[in-house]
Phi, psi and omega in degrees: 000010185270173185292139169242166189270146166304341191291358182278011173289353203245017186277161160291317144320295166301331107023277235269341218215008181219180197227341171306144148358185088311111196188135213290174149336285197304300225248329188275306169279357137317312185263345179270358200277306190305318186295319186324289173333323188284280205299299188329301205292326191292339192272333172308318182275356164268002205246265183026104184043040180219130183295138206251151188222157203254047225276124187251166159189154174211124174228177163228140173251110162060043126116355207254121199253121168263158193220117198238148185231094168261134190279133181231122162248186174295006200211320199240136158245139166221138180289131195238295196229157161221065159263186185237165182276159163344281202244149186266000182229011142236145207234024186265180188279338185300298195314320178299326173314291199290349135333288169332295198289305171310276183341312183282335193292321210263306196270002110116053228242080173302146172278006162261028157269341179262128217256311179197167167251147173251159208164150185272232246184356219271133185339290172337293181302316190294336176300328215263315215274304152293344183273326197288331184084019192262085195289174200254103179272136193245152285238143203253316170319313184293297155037257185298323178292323203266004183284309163298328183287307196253357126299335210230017154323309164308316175242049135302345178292299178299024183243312166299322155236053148264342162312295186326319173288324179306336198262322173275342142323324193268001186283169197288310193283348179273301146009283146344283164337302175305319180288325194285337184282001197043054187246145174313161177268150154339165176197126191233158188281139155224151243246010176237026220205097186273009191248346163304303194289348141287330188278020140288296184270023149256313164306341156306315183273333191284340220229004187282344177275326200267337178295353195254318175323304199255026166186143171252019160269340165320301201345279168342311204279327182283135204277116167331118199291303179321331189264335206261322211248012170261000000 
């Protein structure tokens, strides 16, 4: 997700492997600042007087926190912002506010055409949502993970330690193993994502034979198969 440089438009290898044009550094962000421009006006006029709803999410990659904004009508969605905030350390709803207020200034967005927000469920957002008087509809998956969470609450232990076998499965020489066996790869829960913790234990259950095949160090390691089909 970091800035990467432009300059490999002018390389020889690059050259060599493509039938475009040719065009400098300079003339390649020249045209995309200009397409920004382009799309940004189309989307002002389809958003034009129409009630509009906000679907916000934020994560951070490699140290870096980003903000994705998408404008939701009754028939469309268009990605409106992907940016990281002014100042990076602070991550609270005010910064997403004034975030927010640029996103309606640049598609020229009244704030009574904005209906609601989509959103998780996470302290910040419920912030963004009474200060703005804007309501906040929240994310019927996250939900559902924490409906899921507190089902499979009892067996967490057995869940942890089938994360554990994925995370020792995944190293490059176990890795390695899997492939001569012609085996599925590890697959791991994530805890915010209620739909890993089947694809974890199903890939468990899909990949336990050829995985115990192709080493017996593995063995140990593994959660009693009876407790798992019971």
């Amino acid at each position: 997700m970091e800035n990467r440089k432009l300059s490999m438009c002018g390389k020889v290898k690059t050259r060599k492997y493509t039938r475009l044009n040719r065009v400098s550094t300079k003339t390649l962000k020249k045209s995309m600042f200009g397409l920004e421009s382009v799309v940004q006006g189309r989307i002002k006029l389809l958003l034009r007087g129409k009630k509009v709803g906000s679907a916000i999410d934020a994560w951070s990659e490699d140290g870096t926190h980003f903000v994705a904004v998408i404008g939701v009508t009754e028939t469309d969605k268009y990605l409106l912002c992907f940016s990281t905030l002014t100042d990076e350390s602070d991550k609270g709803s005010d910064a997403i506010i004034e975030l927010l207020d640029d996103v309606l200034d640049t598609y020229e967005i009244h704030a009574s055409q904005l209906c609601f927000y989509v959103c998780d469920h996470a302290s910040v957002n419920v912030a963004i949502a009474n200060k703005t008087l804007v309501p906040m509809i929240g994310c019927a998956s996250h939900r559902f993970n924490l409906a899921i969470q507190a089902l499979m609450r009892e067996e967490d232990d057995i869940l942890d330690k089938v994360h554990a076998l994925m995370v020792k499965l995944n190293t490059i020489k176990n890795r390695h193993h899997l492939r001569e066996a012609d085996a599925l790869m590890p697959a791991y829960r994530n805890t915010t994502r209620w739909s890993s913790t089947f694809s974890m234990i199903d890939r468990y259950f899909a990949s336990i034979r050829s995985w115990t095949a192709s080493t017996t160090n593995w063995r140990t390691s593994f959660p009693p198969r009876e407790r798992m089909s019971g």
